[in-house]
N, C-alpha and C positions, 0 to 999 in steps of 0.2 A: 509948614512953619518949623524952622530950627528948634528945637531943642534946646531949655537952659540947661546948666549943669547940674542941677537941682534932679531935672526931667531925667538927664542921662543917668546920673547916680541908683537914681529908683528901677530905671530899667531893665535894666540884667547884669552880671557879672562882670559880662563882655564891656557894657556901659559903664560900669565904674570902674572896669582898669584902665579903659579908654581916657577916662577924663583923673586919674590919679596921676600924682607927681613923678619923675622917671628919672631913677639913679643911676640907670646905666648898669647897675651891677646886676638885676635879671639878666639882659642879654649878655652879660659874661656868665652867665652860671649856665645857660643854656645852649651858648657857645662854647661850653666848656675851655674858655679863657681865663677862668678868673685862678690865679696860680698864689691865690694869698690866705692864709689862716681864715673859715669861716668858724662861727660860732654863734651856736642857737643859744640867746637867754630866754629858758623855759619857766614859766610862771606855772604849769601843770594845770592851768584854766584850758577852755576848749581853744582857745585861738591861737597860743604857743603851741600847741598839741598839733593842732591841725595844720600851722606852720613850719613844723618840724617832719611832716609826712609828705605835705605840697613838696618842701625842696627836695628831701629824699626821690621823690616822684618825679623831679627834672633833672634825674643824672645827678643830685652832686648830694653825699652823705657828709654830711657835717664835719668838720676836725674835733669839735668839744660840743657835749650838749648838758648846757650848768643850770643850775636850780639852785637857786640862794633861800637857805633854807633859816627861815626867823626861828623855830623852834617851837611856833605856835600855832602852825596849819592845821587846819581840823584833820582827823585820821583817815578819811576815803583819800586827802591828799598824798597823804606817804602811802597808802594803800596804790596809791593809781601810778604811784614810780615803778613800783613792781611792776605790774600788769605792760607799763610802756614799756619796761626794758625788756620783758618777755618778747614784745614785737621787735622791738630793735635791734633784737640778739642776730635775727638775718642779716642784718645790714653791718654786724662788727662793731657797733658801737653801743654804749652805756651812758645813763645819766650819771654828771658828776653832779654831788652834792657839796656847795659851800656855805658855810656860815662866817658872819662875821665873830673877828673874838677881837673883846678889846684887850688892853695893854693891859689894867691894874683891874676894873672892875670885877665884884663879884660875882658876875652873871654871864650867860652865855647863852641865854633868850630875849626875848623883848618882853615877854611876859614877865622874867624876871626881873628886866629893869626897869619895868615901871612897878611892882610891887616895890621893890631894893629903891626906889627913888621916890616914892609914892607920886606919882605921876601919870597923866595917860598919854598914850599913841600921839604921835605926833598930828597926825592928821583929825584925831579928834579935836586940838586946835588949831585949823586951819593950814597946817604946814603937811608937807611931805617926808622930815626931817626923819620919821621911821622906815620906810622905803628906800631914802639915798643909804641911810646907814647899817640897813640889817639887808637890803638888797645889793642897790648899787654897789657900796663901796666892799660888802663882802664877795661881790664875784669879782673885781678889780683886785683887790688885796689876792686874791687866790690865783689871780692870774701871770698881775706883777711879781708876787713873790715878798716874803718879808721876812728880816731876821728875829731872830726868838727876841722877845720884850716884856719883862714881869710876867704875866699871866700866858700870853698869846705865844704859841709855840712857833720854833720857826718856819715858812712855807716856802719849797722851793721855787714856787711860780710855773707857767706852762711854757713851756719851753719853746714850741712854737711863736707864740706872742713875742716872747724875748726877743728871740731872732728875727721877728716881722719888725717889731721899735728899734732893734738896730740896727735895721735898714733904710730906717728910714719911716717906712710903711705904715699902713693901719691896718689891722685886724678886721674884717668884716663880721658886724654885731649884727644878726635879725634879732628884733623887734616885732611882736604879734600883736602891733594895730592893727585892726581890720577894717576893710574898707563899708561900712554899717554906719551910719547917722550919728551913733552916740557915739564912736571911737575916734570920729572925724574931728568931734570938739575938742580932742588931747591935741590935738596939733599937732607937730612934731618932736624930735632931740637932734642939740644942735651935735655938727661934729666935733668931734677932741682932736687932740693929735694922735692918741691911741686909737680912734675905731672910726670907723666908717659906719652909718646904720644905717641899714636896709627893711624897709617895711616889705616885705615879701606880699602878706597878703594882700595891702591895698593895691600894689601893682598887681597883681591877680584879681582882682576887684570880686575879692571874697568877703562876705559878711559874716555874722554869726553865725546864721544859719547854712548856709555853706561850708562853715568851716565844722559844724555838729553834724553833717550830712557829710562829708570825707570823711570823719574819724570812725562812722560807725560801716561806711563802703569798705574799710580794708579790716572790719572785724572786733573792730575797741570801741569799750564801753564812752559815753560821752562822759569823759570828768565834771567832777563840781568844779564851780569858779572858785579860784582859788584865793583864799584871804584867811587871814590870822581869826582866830574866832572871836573874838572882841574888838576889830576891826567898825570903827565907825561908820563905814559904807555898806555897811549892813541894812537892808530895811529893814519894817518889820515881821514880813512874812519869813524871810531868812533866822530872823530870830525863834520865832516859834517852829521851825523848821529844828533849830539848833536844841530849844529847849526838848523839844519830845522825844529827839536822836541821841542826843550825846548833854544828858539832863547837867554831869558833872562840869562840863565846858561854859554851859547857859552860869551855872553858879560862879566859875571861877571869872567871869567877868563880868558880873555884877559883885563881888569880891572886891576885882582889882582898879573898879570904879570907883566904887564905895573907900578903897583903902586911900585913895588919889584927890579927894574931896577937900580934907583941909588945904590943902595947898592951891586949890582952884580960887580964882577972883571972877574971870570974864568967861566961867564956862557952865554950865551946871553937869555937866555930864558925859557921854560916850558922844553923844548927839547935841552938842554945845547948846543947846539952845530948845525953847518950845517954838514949835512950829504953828505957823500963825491959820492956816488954813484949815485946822482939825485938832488945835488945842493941843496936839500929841508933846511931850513932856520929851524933852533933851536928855534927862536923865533916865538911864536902862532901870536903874532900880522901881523910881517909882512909875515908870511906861507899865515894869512886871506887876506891879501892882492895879494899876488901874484895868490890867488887860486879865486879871485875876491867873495871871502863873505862878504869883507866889504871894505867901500870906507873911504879915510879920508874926514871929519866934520868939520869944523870948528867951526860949529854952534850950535854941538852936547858937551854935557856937557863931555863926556869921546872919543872926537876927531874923531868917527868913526860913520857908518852906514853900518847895518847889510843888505846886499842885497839877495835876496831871488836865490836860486838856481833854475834855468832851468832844473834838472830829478835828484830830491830830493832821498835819499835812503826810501824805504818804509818800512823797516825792520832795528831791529839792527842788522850791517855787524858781524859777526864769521865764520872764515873759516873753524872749527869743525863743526859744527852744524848748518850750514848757512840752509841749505836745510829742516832742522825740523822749523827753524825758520820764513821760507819763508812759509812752510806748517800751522803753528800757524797765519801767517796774513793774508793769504787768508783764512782760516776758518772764522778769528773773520769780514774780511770787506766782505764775500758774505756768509759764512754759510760753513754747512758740504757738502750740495747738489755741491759746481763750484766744488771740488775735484773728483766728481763720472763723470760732465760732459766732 
């Protein structure tokens, strides 16, 4: 009996690169034909990671590897640029760091422009409108080039890219969708006339776990997923993950929640809404209260107190890769030796 695609996806590797969609530009990277600017957008989550070492591993080291940087990554994230560029130092290349800067605004995070606006993340309702503008368009603006404008200084753009647009040409962008059930429902990005994109892994038909099982074959730690730490796509195990690690980060975004609230009509919160299946509360401040992490202050300049959890998470929670994760933290708190005992 054939096989759905469904069947093949679940199979193996082999199976899902088998039935993933085919750019044609694998077999120029592998043929070593492909004679055109590539460039990794690296998100520092395991699956940009992992796809930045795949292509390395077919012959072809990258021309630019960029990280659009929002200004409000949790810190294992700029910790783990270090750690990559240590590895990448053999292969001659460096992560470039961009940010977007606007023209006039006073800010030059996203954190700061939604306190400076009192406002939240874009995706908290409903849009992406923080990702095109503190990702997308900061690693385009960096690559384009722009001349100085009020605030925004000027940037001379990558030189390479230049001379690839005027030729004509597109720039080849990887993109770290993986080829895994949940990455399958982002769909794709359509082409521009600037890039051509290349999902590397799903034609490799690498999933999560794949791509956490490379990173840690050539010697690196598996990164945390990568997101702004007030970032609405946070569950809540992530969150209690955030309050017991990095307790001041857990406050500054029930803070910049809380500061964002007058101006809300159709949202209550980081998490728009209560959720119907377990009553859970849209809003971070009072989820932190019902889930007893913080008590109301009165005496406390931002009206709360952060109370310490009774069986704190000791790892960050991923239900992919929980298990390699839990294996990375018992190494680093007793050694390679409690694994063998």
């Amino acid at each position: 009996m054939k096989k759905s695609q469904l069947d093949i996806f679940q199979s193996s590797q082999d199976g899902r690169a088998a039935a993933a969609a085919k750019s044609g530009l694998l077999d120029a990277i592998k043929d070593k034909t492909l004679d055109r600017p590539v460039m990794v957008s690296l998100g520092m989550g395991v699956d940009s990671v992992a796809m930045t070492i795949a292509l390395i591993q077919l012959g072809r080291v990258p021309d630019l590897i960029i990280f659009a940087d929002t200004g409000s990554e949790r810190p294992e994230t700029y910790d783990y640029i270090e750690t990559f560029n240590n590895w990448l130092r053999q292969y001659g290349i460096q992560v470039t760091i961009a940010r977007y800067c606007p023209v006039k605004a006073p800010y030059d995070t996203l954190e700061q422009e939604c306190l400076t606006n009192g406002i939240l993340p874009g995706i908290a309702l409903g849009r992406k409108s923080c990702s095109i503008k503190w990702k997308q368009d900061g690693i385009h603006q960096w690559l384009k080039g722009v001349p100085a404008k009020g605030k925004r200084p000027a940037q001379p753009g990558w030189q390479p890219a230049i001379d690839c647009w005027e030729r004509g040409e597109r720039v080849v962008k990887l993109i770290g969708f993986d080829a895994g059930a949940k990455d399958r429902r982002r769909g794709g990005i359509a082409q521009t006339p600037e890039y051509d994109t290349l999902f590397l892994l799903r034609e490799l038909g690498m999933d999560r776990l794949d791509c956490a099982r490379l990173i840690r074959s050539v010697g690196l730690p598996i990164p945390l997923k990568s997101a702004c730490f007030f970032c609405s796509a946070n569950k809540p195990e992530e969150l209690k993950w955030l309050h017991h690690k990095h307790p001041n980060l857990f406050r500054r975004a029930l803070v910049l929640e809380t500061n964002a609230m007058p101006k809300l009509k159709k949202s209550d919160g980081l998490w728009r809404s209560t959720r119907k299946r377990d009553n859970r509360s849209g809003n971070w401040n009072q989820w932190a209260l019902d889930e007893g992490l913080i008590v109301k202050d009165d005496n406390d300049p931002d009206g709360f107190t952060l109370v310490p959890q009774n069986d704190p998470p000791l790892h960050y929670p991923d239900d992919e890769i929980g298990h390699l994760l839990r294996k990375e933290a018992l190494e680093n708190a007793e050694g390679p030796k409690a694994l063998a005992a």
